[in-house]
VOGU-3710 file (C-alpha; in Angstrom, 3 decimals, decimal comma):
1> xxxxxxxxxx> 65,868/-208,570/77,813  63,036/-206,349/77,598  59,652/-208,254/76,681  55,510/-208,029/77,158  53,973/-209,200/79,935  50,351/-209,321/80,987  49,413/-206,396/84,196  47,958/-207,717/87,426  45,671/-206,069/89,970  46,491/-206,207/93,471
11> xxxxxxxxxx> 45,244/-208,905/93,908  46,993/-211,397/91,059  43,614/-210,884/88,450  44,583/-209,804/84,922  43,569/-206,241/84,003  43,606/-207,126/80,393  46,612/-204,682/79,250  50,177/-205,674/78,349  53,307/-204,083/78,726  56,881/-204,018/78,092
21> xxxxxxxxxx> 58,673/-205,212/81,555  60,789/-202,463/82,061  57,471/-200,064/82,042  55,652/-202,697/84,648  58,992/-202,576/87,080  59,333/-198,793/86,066  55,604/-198,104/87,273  55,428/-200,696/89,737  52,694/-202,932/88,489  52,011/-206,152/89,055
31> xxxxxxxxxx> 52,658/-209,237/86,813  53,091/-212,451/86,965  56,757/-214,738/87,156  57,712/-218,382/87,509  59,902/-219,630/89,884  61,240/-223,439/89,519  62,838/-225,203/92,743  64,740/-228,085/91,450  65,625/-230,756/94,436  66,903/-234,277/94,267
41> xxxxxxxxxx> 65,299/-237,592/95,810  68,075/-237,803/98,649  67,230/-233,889/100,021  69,512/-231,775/97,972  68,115/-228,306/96,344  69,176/-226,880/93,184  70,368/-222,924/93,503  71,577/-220,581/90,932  73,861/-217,722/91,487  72,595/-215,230/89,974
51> xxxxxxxxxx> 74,456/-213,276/86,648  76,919/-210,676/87,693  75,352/-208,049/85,010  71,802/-208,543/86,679  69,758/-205,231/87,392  68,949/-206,714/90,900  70,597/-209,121/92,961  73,999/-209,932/91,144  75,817/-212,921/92,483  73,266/-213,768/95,123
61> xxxxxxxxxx> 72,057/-217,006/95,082  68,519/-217,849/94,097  65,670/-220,197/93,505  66,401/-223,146/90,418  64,855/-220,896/87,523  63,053/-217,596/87,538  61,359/-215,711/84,532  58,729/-213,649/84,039  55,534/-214,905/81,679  54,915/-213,314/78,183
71> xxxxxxxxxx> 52,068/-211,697/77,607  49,256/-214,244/76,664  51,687/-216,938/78,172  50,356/-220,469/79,884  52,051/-220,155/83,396  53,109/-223,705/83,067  54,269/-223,287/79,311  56,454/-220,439/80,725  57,929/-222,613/83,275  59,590/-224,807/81,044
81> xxxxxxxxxx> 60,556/-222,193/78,471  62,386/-220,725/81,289  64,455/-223,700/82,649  65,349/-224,659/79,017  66,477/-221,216/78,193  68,133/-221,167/81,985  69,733/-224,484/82,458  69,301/-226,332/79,472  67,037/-229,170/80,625  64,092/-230,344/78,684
91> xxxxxxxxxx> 60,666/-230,926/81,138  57,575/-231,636/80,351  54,718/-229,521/81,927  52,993/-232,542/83,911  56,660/-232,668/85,508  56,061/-229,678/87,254  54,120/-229,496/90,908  52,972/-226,334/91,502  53,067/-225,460/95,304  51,574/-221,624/94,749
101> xxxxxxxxxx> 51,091/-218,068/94,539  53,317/-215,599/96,088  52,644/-211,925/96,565  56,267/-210,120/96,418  57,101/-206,449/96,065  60,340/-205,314/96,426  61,710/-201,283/95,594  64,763/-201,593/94,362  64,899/-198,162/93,528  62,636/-194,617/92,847
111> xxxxxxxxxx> 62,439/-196,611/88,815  62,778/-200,571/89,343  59,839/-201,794/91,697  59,269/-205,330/91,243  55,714/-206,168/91,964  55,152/-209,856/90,966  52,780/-212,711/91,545  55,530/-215,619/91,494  53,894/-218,863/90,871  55,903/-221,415/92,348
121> xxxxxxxxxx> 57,016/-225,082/91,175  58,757/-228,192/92,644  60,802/-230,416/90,070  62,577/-233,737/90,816  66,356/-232,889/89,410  67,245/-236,246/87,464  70,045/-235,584/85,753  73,391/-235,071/87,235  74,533/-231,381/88,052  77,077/-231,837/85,143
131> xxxxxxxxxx> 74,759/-232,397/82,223  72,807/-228,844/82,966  73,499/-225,788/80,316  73,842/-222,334/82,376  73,291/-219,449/80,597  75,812/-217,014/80,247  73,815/-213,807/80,476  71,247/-214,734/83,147  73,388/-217,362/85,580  76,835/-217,189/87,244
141> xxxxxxxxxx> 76,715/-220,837/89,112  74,885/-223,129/89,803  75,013/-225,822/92,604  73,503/-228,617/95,035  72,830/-227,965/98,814  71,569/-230,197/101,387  68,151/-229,127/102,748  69,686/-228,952/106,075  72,317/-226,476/104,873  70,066/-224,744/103,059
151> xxxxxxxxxx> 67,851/-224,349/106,314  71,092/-223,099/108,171  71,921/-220,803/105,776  68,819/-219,206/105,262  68,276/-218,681/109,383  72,497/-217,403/110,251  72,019/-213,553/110,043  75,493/-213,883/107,854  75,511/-216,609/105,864  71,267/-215,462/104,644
161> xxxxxxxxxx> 73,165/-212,146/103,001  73,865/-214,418/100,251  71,086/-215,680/98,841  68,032/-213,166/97,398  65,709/-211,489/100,057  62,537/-213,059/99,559  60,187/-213,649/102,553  60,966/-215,979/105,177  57,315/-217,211/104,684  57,875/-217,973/100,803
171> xxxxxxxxxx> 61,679/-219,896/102,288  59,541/-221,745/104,691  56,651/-222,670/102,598  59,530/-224,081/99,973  61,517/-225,845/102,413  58,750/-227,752/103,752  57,143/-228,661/100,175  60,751/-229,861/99,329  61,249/-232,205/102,465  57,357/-234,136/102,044
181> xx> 58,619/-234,903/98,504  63,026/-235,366/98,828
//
């Protein structure tokens, strides 16, 4: 779904334009996304495989929730639009601990750069796996993993080609937010 977001300077400051998404990933501009880790108090992490029909990334599996802010959007406000529309699960914004910013650029092609300031949440999951909503369009699967799997995963040159290709910084940084609160 094609929508307005606000554009982002190098260095994550609004430029005070808005465009549709597809021109900002066309272009390669910056704007700004949420991402939502999910993990549970005894060291589990909620992933999502991503939608089959996705522009970038089908059926790799990813952080909790992802989106992208609307234009004029509270970061925080988009964080739990996203993860209702996503999963189905109702937060409130003081549920959300945000652990930062992350600089990512990845060409996916000569016309879909993704150039994105992700600003990045931890959630306590408490509900059970069963009573969360996917949707159709944007989510294959969703599942628990241990930490330590997880960790495993992410460092076996094999088993890492499933999940999305973000920095092993940004993997790190999560991982280690995760296990001072799981």
């Amino acid at each position: 779904m094609d929508e307005l977001v606000d554009i982002l300077d190098e260095e994550g400051k609004y430029k005070g334009i808005s465009l549709m998404k597809s021109q900002a990933h066309q272009k390669g501009l910056f704007h700004p996304t949420v991402h939502v880790w999910f993990y549970t108090p005894n060291g589990q992490i909620l992933i999502q495989q991503r939608g089959k029909d996705k522009d970038t990334y089908p059926l790799l599996w990813d952080v909790s929730v992802a989106g992208h802010v609307g234009a004029g959007e509270n970061i925080k406000i988009s964080a739990v639009r996203e993860i209702e529309e996503e999963i189905g699960l109702k937060i409130k914004p003081s549920d959300l601990h945000k652990i930062g910013i992350f600089k990512s650029v990845q060409k996916h092609s000569e016309s879909l750069i993704d150039c994105e300031f992700h600003h990045t949440f931890l959630v306590e999951l408490r509900v059970s796996l069963e009573n969360l909503t996917k949707q159709e369009s944007e989510v294959e699967d969703l599942k628990l993993v241990s930490i330590t799997q997880f960790e495993e995963e992410l460092g076996n040159e094999e088993k890492s080609k499933k999940y999305v290709p973000h920095s092993s910084d940004y993997y790190k940084t999560i991982l280690a937010e995760v296990k001072k609160l799981a």
